[in-house]
C-alpha positions in Angstrom: 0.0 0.0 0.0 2.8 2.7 0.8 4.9 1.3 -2.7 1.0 2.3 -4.5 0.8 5.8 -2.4 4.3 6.5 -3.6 4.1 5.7 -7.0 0.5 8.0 -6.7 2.8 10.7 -5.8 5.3 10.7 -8.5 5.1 13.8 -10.9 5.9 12.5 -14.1 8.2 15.3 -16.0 8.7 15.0 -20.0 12.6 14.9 -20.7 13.9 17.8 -23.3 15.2 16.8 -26.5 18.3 17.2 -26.9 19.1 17.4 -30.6 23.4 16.8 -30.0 22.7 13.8 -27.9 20.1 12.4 -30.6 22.2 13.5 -33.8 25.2 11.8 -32.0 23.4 8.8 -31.1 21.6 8.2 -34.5 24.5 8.9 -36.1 27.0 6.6 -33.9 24.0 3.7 -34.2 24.1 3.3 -37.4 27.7 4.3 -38.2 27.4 6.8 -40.3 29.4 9.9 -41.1 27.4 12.8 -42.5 30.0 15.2 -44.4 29.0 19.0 -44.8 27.0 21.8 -43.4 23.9 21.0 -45.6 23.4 17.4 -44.8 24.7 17.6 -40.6 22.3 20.7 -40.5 19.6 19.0 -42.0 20.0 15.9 -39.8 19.5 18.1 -36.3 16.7 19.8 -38.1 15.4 16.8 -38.9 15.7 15.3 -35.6 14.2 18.5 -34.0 10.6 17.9 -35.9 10.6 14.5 -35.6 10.5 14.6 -31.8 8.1 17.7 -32.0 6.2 15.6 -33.9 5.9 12.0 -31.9 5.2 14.2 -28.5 2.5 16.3 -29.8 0.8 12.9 -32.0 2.1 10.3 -28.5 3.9 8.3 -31.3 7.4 6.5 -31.1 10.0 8.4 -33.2 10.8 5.3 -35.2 6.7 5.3 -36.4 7.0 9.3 -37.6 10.0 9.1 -39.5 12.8 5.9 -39.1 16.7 6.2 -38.4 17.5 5.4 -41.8 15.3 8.1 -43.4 16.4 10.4 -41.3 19.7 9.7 -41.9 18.9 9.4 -46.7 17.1 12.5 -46.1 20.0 13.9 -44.2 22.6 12.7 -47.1 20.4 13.8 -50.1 18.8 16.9 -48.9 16.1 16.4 -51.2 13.8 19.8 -51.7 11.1 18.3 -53.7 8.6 15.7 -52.9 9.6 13.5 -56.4 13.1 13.9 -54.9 11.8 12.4 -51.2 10.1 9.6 -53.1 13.2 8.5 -55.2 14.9 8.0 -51.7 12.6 5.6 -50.8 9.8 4.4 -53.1 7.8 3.0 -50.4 7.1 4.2 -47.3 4.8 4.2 -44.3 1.4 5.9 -44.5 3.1 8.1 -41.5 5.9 9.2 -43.7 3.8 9.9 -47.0 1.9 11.7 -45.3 4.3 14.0 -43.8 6.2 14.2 -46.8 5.5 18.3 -47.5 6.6 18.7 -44.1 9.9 17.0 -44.3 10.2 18.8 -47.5 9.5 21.8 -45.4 12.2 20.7 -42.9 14.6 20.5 -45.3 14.5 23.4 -47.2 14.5 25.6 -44.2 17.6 23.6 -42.8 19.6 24.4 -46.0 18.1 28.4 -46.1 19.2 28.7 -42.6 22.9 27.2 -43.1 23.3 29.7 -46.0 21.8 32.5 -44.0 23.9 31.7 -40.9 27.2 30.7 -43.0 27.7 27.3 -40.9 30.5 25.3 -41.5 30.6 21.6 -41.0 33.0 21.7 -38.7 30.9 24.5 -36.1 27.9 22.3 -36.1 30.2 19.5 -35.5 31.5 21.6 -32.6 28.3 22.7 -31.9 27.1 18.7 -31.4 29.8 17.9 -29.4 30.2 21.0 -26.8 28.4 21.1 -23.6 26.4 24.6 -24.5 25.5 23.4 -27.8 25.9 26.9 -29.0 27.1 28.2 -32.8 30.2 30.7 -32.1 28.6 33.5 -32.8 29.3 35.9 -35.6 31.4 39.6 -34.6 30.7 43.0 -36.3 33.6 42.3 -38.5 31.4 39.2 -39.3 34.5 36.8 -38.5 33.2 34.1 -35.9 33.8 34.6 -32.6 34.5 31.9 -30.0 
């Protein structure tokens, strides 16, 4: 009865997503080795909405968009929905019908790396740093660190 009063008690708190432990997870996982701002950008972007998405829908990541998707998508940076399908000709009901918002995803990943001029090597930094934070660009618009 006091084990049942307890367990009564507890206040369940949702964790945060954390994109760098996820992007660094997935990629470790599967071993794979994204190269370039566009496609490791993409990939926390990516990440970022699928999680938004399985909290608000109480889905499992997996079931809104799978690892290896995640990961072509990533690679590819596809910016049309032909160029989605080509990655994968079949896919869940889930994922086809999300595919305008992946698309979405995408293209806003790859406008924001050109806006922000992100190297691969600062997000890379960026996952692996305990802040998680882009060095931020000076008035002489060399990075600072």
């Amino acid at each position: 009865l006091e084990r049942s009063r307890d367990i009564c008690l507890f206040v369940h708190t949702e964790q945060l997503f954390d994109e760098k432990k996820a992007a660094s997870a997935l990629l470790n996982r599967h071993g794979v080795r994204l190269s370039g701002a566009r496609s490791l950008w993409c990939l926390v972007c990516l990440l970022r909405w699928r999680d938004r998405v399985a909290r608000s829908e109480d889905e499992g990541t997996a079931y809104v968009l799978p690892d290896l998707m995640v990961i072509k998508i990533s690679e590819k940076t596809p910016v049309t929905e032909t160029a989605l399908s080509s990655l994968a000709p079949s896919v869940s009901k889930a994922v086809e019908a999300r595919k305008s918002e992946i698309i979405a995803v995408v293209a806003e990943s790859l406008e924001e790396v050109e806006r922000l001029g992100m190297t691969a090597h600062e997000i890379e930094m960026m996952l692996s740093s305990s802040d998680g934070a882009l060095p931020v660009r000076g008035e002489d618009g060399e990075r600072g660190e």
